[in-house]
N, C-alpha and C positions, 0 to 999 in steps of 0.2 A: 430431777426426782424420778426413781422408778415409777413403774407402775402400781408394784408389790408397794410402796412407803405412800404412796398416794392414798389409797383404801384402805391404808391404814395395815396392823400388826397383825390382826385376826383374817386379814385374808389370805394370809397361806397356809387355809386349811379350805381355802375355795369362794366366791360370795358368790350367796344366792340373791341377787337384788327382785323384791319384789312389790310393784307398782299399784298402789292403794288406789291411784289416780286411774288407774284402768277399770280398777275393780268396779271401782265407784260410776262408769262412764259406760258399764258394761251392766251393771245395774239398773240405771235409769234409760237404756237403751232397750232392755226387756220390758221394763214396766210402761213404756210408752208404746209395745209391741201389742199391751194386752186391749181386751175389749173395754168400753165405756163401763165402769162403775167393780169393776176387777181390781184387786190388789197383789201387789207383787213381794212376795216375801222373799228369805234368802233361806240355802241349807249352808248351815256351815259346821257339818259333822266332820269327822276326823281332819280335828283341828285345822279347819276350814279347808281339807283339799292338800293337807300337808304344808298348807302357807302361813297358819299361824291365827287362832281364830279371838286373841285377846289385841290383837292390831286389824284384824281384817274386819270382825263385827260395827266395830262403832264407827267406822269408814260408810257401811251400810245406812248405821242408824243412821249417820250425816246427811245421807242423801234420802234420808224418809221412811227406811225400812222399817217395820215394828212386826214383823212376823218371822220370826228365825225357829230354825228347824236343827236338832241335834243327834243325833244318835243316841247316847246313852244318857245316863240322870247322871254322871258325874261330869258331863260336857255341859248340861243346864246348869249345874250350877255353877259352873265355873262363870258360863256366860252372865247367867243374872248379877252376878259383881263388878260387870263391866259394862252395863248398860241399864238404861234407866227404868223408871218401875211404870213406863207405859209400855213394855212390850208385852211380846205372849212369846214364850218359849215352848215349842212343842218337841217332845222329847219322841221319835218315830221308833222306838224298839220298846216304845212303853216303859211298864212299872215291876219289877222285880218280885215277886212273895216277901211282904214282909218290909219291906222300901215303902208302903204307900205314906205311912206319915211324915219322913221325910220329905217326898217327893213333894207333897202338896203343901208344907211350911217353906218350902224353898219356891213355890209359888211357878213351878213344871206343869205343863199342859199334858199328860199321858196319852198317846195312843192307845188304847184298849182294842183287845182281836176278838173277846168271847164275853159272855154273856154271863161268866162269871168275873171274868174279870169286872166287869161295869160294877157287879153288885159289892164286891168287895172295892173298890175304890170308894162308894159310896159309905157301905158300914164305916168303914177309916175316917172318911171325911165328917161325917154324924158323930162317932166317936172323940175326936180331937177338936170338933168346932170350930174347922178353918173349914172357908173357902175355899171348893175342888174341882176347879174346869176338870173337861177330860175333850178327847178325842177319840172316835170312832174310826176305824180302817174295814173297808170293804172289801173282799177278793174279790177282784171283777175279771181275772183273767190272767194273774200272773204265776199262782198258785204258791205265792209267798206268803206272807203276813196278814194276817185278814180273816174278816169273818165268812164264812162258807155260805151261800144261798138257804142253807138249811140253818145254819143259826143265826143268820139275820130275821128267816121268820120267827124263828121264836124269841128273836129281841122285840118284834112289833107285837107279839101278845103281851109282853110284859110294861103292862102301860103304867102301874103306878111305880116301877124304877125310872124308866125312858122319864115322867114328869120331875120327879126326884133326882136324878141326877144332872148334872150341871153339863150337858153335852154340847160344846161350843164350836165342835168343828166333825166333817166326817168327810175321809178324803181315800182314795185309793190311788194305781200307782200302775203307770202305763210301761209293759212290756219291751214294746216295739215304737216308740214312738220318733225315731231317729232314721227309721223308715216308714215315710209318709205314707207310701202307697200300699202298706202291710195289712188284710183286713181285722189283723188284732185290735187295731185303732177304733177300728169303727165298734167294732164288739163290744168294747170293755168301753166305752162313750153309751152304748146303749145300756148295759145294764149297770152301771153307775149312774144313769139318769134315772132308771126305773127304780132301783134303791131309795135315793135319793128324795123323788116325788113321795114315797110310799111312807118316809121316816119324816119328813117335812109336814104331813099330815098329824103327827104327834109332837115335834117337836119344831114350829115354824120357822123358827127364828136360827136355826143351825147354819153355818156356813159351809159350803163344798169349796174341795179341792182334787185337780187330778190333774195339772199341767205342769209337770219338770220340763227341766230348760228344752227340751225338743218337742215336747207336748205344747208349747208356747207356739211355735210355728205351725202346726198343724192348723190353728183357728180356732175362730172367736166360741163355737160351738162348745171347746176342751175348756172354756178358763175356766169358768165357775166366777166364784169368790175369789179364792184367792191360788195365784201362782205361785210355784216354790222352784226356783232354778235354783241348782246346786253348779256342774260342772260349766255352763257356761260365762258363769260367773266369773271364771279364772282361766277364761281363756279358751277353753274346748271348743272345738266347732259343734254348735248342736245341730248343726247341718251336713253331715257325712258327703262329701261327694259333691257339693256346691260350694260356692267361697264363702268363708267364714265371718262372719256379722260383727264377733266382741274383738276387741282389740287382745293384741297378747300382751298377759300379765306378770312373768318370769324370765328372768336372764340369770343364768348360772355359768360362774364362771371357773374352771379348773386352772389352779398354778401350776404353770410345765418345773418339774422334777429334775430333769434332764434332758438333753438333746445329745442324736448321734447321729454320727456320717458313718455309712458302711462300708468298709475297702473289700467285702467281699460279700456274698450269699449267703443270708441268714433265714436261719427258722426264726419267728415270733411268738414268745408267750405261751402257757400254760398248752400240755396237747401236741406240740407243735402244729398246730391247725393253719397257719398259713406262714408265707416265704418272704420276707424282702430282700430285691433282686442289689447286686452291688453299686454303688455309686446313692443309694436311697439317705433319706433322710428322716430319723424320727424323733417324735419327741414324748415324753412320759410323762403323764400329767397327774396328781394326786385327787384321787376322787376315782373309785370302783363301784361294786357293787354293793357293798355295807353302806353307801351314800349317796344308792338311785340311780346307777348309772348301771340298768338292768344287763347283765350277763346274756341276754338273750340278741343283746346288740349286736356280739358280736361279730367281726367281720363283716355287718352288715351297715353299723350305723356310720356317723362324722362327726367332726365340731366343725368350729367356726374360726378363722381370724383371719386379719387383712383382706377382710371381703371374698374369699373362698372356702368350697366345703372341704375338710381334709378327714378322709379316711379314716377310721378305725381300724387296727391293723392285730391280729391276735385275739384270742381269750379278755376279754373284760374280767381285773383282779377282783379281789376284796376291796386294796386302797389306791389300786391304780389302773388307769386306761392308757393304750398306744395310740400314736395318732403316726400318720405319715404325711411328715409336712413337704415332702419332696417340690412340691408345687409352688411354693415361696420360694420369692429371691432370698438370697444371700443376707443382703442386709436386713429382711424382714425374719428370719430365721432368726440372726443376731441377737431381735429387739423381741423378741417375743418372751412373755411372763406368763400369758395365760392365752387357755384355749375355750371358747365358749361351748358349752355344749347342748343350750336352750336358751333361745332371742326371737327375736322378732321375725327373722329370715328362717332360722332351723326353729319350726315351731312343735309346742307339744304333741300335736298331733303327728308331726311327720317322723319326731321320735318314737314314737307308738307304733308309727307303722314299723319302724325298723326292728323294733321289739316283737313284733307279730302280738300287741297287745291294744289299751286301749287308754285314751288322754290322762283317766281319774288315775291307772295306776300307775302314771309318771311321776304324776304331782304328789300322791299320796307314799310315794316312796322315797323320795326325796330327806335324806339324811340329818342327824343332828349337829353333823361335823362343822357344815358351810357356816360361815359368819353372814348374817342375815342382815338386809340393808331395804329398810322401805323405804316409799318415795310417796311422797304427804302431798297433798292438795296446799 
């Protein structure tokens, strides 16, 4: 039996196989990283990292998670359907104008940035007579999302809202945290603390958060309450520049198209940006850049098979990549079906480098073409 009839019919359009079991082992290797009495939640926005977040969430919940982190209100809801009614879904780009009665009958944690937003989440939740956690975001240094030093003091004048509203978490969102030695770190730890103390005075019982998966290694000082890795969850090194802690999570595999011998000197691919010399060997795999296999690779990156790296060779298509398998024998040229082009050896990060990009946007570009193959506990 081939290879191709082995994985079945759907993979020659590529399989992405992706490892629940890592995820899950990568999870509880963060959360065991964190300080005494810290909780370790997960981000599983854009559909978990590009992996799929209605199979990758309740892999979490299994190994303990109850704090998941979303992007938008239509990614909470999706999740509340797939997970049980102990968690908290916090939804980090907030509440829309006009969305808050949804949001809070679908039972979404909102981040809130302003001080109007708090009040109107509350009139909403008074008015429809649900129950309305919210979340608080702090600019402590990143100059994204959050509320300004100047309107967080005028959230601590406004004491009978801060009592009236159900504010369950307040968290901010570290910079530079993937370089330890950056003194953003220390900054935005200081005036997140000083936040913090000053809002815990009116509201005691709040939870803090500011440690994303690289924030996690910096120290026990960063965790707070509760942790929220997103990208090492799936594989990232939250360690730039030292060996990487979580196991890898992704093997994609491309079906070679065709194979050729060259009897003479050829240009490659779109541009004619590069040459193969005569006597070469390549082979055409389906899966370009319409299916994550960043154009910026070019000439730059490789895949994977029989245990060597092989070239990228040309312009990265739409729906296909060159490889130059020169480097195989004869009979492993023969036998080849597919070219890996992300595993355990060629990791997402070392594609990133070759993209001059970075791990989240490998994962997250990663196509709807490949036939998707998890692997279950």
């Amino acid at each position: 039996m081939n290879a191709e009839c082995s994985l079945g019919t759907d993979a020659r359009e590529g399989v992405l196989t992706i490892d629940l079991r890592a995820i899950g082992d990568n999870y509880l290797h963060l959360r065991d990283s964190l300080a005494p009495g810290s909780r370790c939640g997960a981000v599983v926005k854009a559909d978990a990292y590009g992996l799929g977040m209605v199979e990758v969430a309740p892999e979490l919940y299994r190994q303990g998670c109850r704090d998941f982190f979303v992007a938008t209100q239509t990614e909470g809801e999706v999740l509340g359907k797939c997970l049980g009614d102990d968690v908290n879904i916090v939804v980090l780009t907030g509440v829309r104008p006009g969305c808050e009665a949804a949001c809070a009958r679908a039972r979404l944690i909102p981040v809130l940035f302003t001080v109007q937003q708090l009040r109107d989440w509350v009139a909403v939740s008074e008015r429809i007579g649900v129950a309305a956690p919210c979340a608080l975001k702090f600019d402590s240094g990143m100059t994204r999302l959050g509320m300004t030093e100047e309107e967080f003091e005028q959230l601590l004048e406004e004491r009978e809202l801060l009592q009236t509203a159900d504010i369950r978490l307040v968290l901010s969102h570290l910079a530079c945290a993937d370089d330890p030695d950056h003194p953003q770190n220390a900054l935005q730890l200081r005036r997140f603390k000083m936040a913090a103390e000053r809002l815990r005075t009116l509201c005691p019982d709040v939870r803090l958060s500011l440690a994303n998966s690289s924030g996690i290694f910096l120290g026990d000082a960063y965790h707070f309450d509760i942790a929220r890795p997103g990208c090492a969850l799936y594989g990232v090194n939250p360690l730039p520049g030292s060996p990487n802690p979580m196991r890898p999570v992704v093997t994609l595999q491309l079906p070679v198209l065709q194979k050729r011998h060259l009897s003479s000197t050829c240009q490659v691919g779109y541009g004619a940006t590069q040459q193969a010399v005569a006597g070469s060997c390549l082979a055409v795999a389906r899966g370009g850049y319409a299916d994550g296999i960043l154009r910026a690779q070019s000439g730059r990156g490789c895949g994977w098979a029989c245990g060597r790296r092989l070239p990228m060779i040309g312009r990265v298509s739409m729906d296909s990549t060159i490889f130059d398998i020169s480097a195989l024998s004869e009979n492993e040229r023969d036998s080849l079906q597919y070219i890996e082009v992300l595993n355990k050896r060629l990791t997402v990060d070392e594609v990133a480098g070759y993209a001059g990009t970075i791990g989240y946007e490998i994962l997250t570009s990663l196509g709807s073409r490949y036939h998707r193959r998890y692997l279950r506990s």
